[in-house]
C-alpha positions as CSV (number, residue, x, y, z in Angstrom):
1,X,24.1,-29.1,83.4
2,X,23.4,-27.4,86.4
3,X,20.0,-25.8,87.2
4,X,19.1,-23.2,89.6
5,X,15.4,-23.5,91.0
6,X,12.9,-20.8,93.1
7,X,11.4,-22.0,95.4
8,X,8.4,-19.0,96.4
9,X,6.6,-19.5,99.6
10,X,3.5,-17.2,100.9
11,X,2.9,-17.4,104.5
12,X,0.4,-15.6,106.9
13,X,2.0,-13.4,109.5
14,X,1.4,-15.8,112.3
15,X,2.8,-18.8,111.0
16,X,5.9,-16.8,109.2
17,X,8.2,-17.8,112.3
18,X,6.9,-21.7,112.4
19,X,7.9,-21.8,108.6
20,X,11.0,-20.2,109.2
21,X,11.7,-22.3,111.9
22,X,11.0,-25.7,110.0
23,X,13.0,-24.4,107.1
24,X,15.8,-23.8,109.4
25,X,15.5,-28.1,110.9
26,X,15.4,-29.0,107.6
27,X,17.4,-27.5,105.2
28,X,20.2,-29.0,106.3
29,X,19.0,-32.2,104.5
30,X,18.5,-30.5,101.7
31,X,21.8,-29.4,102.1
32,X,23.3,-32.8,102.1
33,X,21.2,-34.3,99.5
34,X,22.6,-35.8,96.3
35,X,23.0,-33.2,94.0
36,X,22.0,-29.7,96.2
37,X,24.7,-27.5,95.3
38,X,23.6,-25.4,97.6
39,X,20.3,-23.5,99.1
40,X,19.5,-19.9,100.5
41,X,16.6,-18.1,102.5
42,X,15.7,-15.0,101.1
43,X,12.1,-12.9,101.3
44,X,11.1,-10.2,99.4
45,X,12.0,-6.6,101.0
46,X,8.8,-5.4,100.1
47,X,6.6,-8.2,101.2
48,X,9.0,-9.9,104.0
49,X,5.3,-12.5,104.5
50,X,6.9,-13.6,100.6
51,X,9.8,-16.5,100.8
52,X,11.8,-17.2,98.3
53,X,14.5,-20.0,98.6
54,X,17.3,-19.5,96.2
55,X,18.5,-23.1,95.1
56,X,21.4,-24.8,92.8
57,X,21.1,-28.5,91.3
58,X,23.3,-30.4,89.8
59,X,20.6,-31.6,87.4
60,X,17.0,-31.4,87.4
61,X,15.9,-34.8,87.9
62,X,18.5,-34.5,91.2
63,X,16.0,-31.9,92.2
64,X,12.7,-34.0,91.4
65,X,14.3,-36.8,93.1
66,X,14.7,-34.6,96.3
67,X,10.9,-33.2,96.0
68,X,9.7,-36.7,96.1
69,X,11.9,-37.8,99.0
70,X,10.2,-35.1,100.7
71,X,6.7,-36.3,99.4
72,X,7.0,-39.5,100.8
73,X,8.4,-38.3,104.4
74,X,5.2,-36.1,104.6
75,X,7.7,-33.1,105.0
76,X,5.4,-31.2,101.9
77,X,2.1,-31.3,103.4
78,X,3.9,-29.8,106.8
79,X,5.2,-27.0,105.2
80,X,1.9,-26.7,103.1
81,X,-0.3,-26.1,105.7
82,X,1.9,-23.6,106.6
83,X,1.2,-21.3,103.7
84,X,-1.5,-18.9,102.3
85,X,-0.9,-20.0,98.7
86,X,0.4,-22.9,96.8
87,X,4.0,-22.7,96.0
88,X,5.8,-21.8,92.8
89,X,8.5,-23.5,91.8
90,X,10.5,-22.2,88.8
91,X,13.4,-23.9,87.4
92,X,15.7,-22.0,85.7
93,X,19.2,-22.6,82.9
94,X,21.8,-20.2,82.1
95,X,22.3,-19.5,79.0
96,X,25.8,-18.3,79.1
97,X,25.4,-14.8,77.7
């Protein structure tokens, strides 16, 4: 079953455009990766220093195999230092209502 995942970034105002820009030489990866259905950039209108990426899995362990492709690469503590606050990841099922 498919699984969609928030990814929610917090990034000071001066490295906002460094994060952006490493999101943007990544994600196609990410893109490509087994199992990314697909990925989007979004940041909250009212706080545009909040990103949230907007993310569709085949399956969850898809996903966790993903996170610790990027673990290994070092690509996590890049974009961690980065941000003001640890991420939040949320993974989330429809429940067909």
């Amino acid at each position: 079953m498919a699984i969609d995942v928030t990814l929610e970034l917090q990034v000071s105002e001066e490295n906002r455009e460094a994060l952006l820009n490493t999101l943007e030489a990544i994600l196609p990866d990410t893109r490509s990766y087994k199992g990314c259905q697909s990925i989007v950039v979004t940041c909250n209108d009212d706080d545009p220093l909040n990103i949230v990426l907007l993310e569709k899995w085949d399956t969850r362990v898809d996903h966790e195999s993903y996170i610790a492709w990027r673990a290994e690469r070092g690509d996590l503590d890049k974009l961690g230092a980065l941000l003001a606050a640890p991420p939040v990841s949320k993974f989330l099922l429809t429940l067909g209502i």
